[in-house]
C-alpha positions in Angstrom: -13.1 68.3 -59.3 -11.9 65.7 -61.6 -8.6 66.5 -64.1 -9.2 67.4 -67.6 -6.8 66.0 -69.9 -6.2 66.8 -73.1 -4.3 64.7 -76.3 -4.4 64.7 -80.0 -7.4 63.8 -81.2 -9.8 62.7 -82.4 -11.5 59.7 -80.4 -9.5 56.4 -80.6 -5.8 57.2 -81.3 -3.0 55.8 -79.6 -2.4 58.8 -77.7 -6.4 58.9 -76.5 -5.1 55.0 -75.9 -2.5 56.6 -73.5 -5.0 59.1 -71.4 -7.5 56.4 -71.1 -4.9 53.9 -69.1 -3.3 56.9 -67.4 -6.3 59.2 -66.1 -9.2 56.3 -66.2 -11.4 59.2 -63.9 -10.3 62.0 -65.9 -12.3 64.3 -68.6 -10.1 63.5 -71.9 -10.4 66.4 -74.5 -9.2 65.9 -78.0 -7.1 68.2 -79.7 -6.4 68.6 -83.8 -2.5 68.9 -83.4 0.3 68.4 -80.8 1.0 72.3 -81.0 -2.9 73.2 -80.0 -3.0 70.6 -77.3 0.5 71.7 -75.7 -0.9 75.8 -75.7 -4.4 74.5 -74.4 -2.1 72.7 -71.2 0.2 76.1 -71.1 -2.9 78.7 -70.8 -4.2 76.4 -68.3 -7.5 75.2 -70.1 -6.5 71.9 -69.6 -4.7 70.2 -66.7 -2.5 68.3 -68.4 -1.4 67.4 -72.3 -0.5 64.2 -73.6 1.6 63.9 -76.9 3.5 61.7 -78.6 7.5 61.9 -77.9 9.3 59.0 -79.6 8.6 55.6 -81.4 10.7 53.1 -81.8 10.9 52.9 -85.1 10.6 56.1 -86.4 12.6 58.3 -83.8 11.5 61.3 -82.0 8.4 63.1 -82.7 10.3 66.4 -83.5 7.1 69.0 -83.4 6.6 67.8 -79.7 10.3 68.3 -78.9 10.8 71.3 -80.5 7.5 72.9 -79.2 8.5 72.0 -75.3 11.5 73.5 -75.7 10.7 76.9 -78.1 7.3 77.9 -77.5 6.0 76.2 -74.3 6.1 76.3 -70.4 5.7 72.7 -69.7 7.6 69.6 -68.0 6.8 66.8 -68.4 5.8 65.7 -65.3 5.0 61.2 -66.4 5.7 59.4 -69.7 3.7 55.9 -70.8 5.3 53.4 -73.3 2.5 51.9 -75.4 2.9 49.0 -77.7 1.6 50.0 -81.1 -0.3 47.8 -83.3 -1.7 49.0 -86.8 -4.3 47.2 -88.8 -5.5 48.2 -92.3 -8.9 49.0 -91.8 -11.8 50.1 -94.3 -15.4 50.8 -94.3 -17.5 47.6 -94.5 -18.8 48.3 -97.9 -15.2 47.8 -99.6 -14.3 44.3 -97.9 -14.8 42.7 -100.2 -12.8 44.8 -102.9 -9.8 46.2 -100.3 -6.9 44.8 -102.4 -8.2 47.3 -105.0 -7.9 50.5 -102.7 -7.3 53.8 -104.3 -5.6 55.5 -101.6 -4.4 54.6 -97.6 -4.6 57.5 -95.4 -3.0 57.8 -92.1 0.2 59.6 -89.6 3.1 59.7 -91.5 4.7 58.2 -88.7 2.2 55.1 -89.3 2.3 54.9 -92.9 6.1 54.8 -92.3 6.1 51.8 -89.3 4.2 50.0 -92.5 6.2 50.6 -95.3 7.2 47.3 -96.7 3.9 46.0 -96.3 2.5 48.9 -98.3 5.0 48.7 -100.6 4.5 44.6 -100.9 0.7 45.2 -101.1 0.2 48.8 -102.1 3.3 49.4 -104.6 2.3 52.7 -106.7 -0.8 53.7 -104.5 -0.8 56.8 -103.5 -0.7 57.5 -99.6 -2.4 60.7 -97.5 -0.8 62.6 -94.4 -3.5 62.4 -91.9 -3.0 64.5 -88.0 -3.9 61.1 -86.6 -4.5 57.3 -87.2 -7.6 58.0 -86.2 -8.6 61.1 -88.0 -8.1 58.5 -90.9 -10.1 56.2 -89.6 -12.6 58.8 -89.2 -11.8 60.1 -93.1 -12.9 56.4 -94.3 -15.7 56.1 -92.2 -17.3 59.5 -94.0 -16.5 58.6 -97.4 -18.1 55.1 -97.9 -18.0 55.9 -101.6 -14.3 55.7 -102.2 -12.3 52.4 -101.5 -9.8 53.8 -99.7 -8.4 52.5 -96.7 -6.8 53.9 -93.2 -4.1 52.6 -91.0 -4.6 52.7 -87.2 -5.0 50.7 -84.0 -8.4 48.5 -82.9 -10.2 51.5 -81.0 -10.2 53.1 -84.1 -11.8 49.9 -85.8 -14.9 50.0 -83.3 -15.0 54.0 -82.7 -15.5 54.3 -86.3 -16.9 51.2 -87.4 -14.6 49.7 -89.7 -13.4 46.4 -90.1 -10.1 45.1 -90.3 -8.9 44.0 -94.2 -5.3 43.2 -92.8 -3.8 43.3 -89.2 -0.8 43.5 -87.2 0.5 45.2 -91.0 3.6 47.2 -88.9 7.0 46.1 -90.3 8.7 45.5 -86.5 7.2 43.6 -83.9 8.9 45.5 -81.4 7.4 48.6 -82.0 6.6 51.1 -79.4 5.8 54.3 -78.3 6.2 56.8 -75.8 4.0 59.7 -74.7 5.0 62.1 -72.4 2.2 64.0 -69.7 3.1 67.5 -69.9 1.8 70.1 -67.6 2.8 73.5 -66.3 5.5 73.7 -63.6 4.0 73.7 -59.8 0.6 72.3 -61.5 -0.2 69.0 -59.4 -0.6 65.9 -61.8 -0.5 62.9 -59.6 0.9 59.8 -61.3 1.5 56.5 -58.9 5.1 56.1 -59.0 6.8 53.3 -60.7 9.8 51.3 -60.5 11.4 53.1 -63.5 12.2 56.4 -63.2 13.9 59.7 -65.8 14.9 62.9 -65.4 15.6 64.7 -69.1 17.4 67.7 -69.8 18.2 70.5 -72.5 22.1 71.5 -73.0 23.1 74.0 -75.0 26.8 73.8 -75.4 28.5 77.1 -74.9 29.7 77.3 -78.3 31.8 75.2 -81.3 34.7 73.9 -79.7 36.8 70.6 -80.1 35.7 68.2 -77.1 32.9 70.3 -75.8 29.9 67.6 -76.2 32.7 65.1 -74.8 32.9 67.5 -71.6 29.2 67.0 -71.0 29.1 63.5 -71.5 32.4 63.6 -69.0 30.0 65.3 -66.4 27.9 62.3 -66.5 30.2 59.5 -67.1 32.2 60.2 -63.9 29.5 60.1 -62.0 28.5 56.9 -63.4 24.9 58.5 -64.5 23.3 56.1 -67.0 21.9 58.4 -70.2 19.1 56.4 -71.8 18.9 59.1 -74.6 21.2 61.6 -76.2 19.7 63.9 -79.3 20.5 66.6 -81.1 17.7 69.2 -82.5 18.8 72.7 -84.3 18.0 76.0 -82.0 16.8 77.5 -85.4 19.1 80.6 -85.3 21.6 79.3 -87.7 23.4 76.4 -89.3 25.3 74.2 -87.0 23.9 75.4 -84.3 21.9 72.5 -81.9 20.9 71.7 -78.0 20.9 68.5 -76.4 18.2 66.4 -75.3 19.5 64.2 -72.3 17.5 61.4 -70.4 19.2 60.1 -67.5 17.9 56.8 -65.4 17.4 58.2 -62.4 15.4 60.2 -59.8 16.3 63.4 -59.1 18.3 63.2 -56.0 20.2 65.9 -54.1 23.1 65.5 -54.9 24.3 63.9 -58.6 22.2 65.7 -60.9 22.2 69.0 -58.9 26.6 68.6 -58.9 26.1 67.3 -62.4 24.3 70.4 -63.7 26.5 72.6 -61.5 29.5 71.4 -63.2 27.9 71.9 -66.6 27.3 75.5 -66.1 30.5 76.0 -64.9 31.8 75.0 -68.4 29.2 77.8 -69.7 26.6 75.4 -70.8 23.1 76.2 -70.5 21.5 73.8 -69.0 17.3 73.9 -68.4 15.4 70.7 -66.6 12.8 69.4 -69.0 11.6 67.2 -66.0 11.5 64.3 -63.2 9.2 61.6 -63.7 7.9 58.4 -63.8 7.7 55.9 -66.6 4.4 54.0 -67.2 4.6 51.0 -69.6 0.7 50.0 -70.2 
């Protein structure tokens, strides 16, 4: 039986991108938001959930972060690092009148990786929050009527229909992101292995002391453990108070990370393995 895989929808986003290049066998099921899809993966109605994590641009997708570590079951057991591209696209009956557009929909986190060219282009237009790049896609498609125009990737542009009034319109060339493949623990993804390898973690420091974050880094530092990623995110019980989100270069071995954590706890950290995987760049 082949996997089902699910990932924020609909059709053609960068994240249905993702799935296609990871599971190319696989069932892919769409999902409305990063919370539904992550529940559908922790019931077990899905194999496996991909999401957006981080972008290099705009930082860390907090909903997915904050939903692994409050609400869910999940590791992630892979990650893929996609190289985003984002095109102004709009339905074929407004080419010829695009510059004129009354409104460009799209993720926040896309209208955001274009903002100087909106603002060069676009200055006093207003902009809509769409789930996806390609649920905007998808919102100009249906309305032919209104000259509005969506930002997302070239799947979108043939899903859909639309053609491409501007492209490459994203402010950095270097822009990338990652997605992470969560699934429950003990559930058997398989993902070849690859040269490049994580293993990320959640601290919670034991409380607010002078040189307390410095002891963690310490742990890792004398060990000579390369951390890739260090964040901060609030544990939503008060103000000042945060965990850690720590990715280390590395696959988990038998003895480093397990005398790293060790040394952690004995500090009174808590310390909880967010998971061991492989990194994918397609």
């Amino acid at each position: 039986m082949g996997l089902n895989i699910g990932y924020l929808g609909p059709e053609a986003t960068f994240t249905d991108y993702a799935a296609r290049q990871l599971f190319k066998e696989a069932k892919r099921i769409p999902f409305v938001s990063i919370p539904e899809c992550m529940d559908a993966a922790s019931a077990g109605e899905i194999d496996a959930a991909i999401v957006p994590l981080e972008n290099s641009i705009e930082g860390s997708v907090n909903i997915t972060i904050d939903y692994l570590v409050h609400e869910t079951d999940l590791q992630i057991v892979g990650e893929a690092v996609v190289s985003i591209r984002q095109h102004l696209l709009v339905h074929r009956d407004n080419i010829k009148n695009w510059k004129e557009a009354e409104l460009i929909c799209s993720h926040p986190h896309a209208l955001a990786q274009c903002h100087k060219f909106l603002h060069r282009k676009f200055k006093g237009i207003p902009l809509e929050y769409m789930s996806s790049t390609a649920a905007a896609a998808k919102h100009v498609r249906n309305h032919p009527e209104q000259n509005i125009a969506a930002i997302a990737n070239s799947l979108a542009a043939e899903e859909y229909g639309l053609v491409f009034a501007e492209q490459n319109v994203h402010d950095y060339s270097y822009n990338h992101t990652v997605f992470a493949v969560l699934a429950k623990e003990g559930h058997d993804i398989y993902m070849a292995p690859t040269e490049e390898s994580k293993i990320s973690l959640m601290i919670t420091l034991p409380s607010d002391r002078a040189g307390a974050l410095h002891q963690v880094l310490s742990a890792f530092s004398w060990r000579k453990l390369n951390l890739s990623k260090i964040e901060s995110r609030p544990m939503k019980t008060g103000l000042g108070k945060y965990f850690f989100i720590i990715d280390i270069n590395l696959k988990m071995d038998d003895v480093l990370i397990p005398g790293a954590i060790a040394e952690l706890e004995a500090l009174g950290c808590t310390v909880k393995l967010l998971g061991s995987y492989s990194s994918h760049k397609i």
